[in-house]
N, C-alpha and C positions, 0 to 999 in steps of 0.2 A: 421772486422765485420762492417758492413753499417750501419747507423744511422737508417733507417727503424727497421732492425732486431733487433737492442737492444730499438728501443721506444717497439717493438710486444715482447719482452721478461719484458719488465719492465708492460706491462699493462696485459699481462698473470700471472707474479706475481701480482698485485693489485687486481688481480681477485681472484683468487687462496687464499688472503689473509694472504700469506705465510711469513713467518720471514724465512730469512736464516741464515745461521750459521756457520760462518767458519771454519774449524779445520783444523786447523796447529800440524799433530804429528811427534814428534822425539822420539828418546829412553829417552829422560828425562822425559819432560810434553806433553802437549796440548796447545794449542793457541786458546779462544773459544769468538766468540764476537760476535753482531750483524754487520752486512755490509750495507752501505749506499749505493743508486741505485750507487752512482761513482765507489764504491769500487767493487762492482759487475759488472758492466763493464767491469772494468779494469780484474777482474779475467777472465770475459768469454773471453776478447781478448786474457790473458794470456794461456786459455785455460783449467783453473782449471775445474775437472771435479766437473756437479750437480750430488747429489743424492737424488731421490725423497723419501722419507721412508714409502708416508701415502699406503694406501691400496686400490686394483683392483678396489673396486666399488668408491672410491673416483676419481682413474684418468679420469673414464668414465663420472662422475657426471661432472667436472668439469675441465678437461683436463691437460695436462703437459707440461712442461716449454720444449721445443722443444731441444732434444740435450740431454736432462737428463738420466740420469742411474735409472730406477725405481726400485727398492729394499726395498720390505718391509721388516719393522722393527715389530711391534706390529701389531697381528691379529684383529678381532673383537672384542675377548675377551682381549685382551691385555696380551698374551702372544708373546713370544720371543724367538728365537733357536740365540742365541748368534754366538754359533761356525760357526753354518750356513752362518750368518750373515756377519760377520767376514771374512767367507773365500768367499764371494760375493763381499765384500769391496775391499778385498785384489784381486781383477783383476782389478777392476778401480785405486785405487791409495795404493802404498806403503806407510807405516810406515812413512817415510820423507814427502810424498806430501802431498801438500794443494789439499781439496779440501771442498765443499760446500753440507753442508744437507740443506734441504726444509722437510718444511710438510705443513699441514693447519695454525695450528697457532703458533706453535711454541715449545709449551709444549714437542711434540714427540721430536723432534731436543737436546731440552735441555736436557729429560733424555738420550738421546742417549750420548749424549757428557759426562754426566754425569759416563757413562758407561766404554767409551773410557778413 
């Protein structure tokens, strides 16, 4: 990945306003933290996949981090189909893999994790 492409992803995050969030699951726990621009980096060269969770009118408002898996999580009303969810997840990354939620500011991400 080119220096250009991760400066236009870290100032589309700045824009975005977005906290990311890592999960790391296995069959025991979760692995749940914030990521420093390095640390995210480093995952995108790794390849870890994003998952965007906020919702349709928000990608439009405000655009998406280029590359990301968009899957909402909580509607307008702030509801949620779990299973659904879940089996959305489960094509981007298995039970083992890392990978990275976004939202606006944060809050979605955390009870998602919460969830998880």
């Amino acid at each position: 990945m080119d220096l250009i492409m991760l400066q236009k992803i870290k100032t589309k995050l700045a824009k975005l306003l977005v906290l990311s969030t890592l999960l790391l699951i296995s069959n025991v726990s979760a692995e749940v933290g914030q990521l420093t621009n390095i640390q995210l980096k480093q995952l995108l060269a790794e390849g870890v996949p994003i998952i965007d969770i906020r919702r349709a009118d928000e990608w439009h408002s405000t655009g998406v981090v280029k590359g990301s898996h968009r899957v909402t999580f909580f509607d307008a009303r702030g509801r949620y189909d779990m299973e659904k969810w879940l089996a959305e997840l489960d094509k981007i990354a298995k039970k083992d893999e890392k990978f990275i939620l976004i939202c606006r500011s944060g809050n979605r991400t955390g009870q998602v994790s919460s969830f998880l």
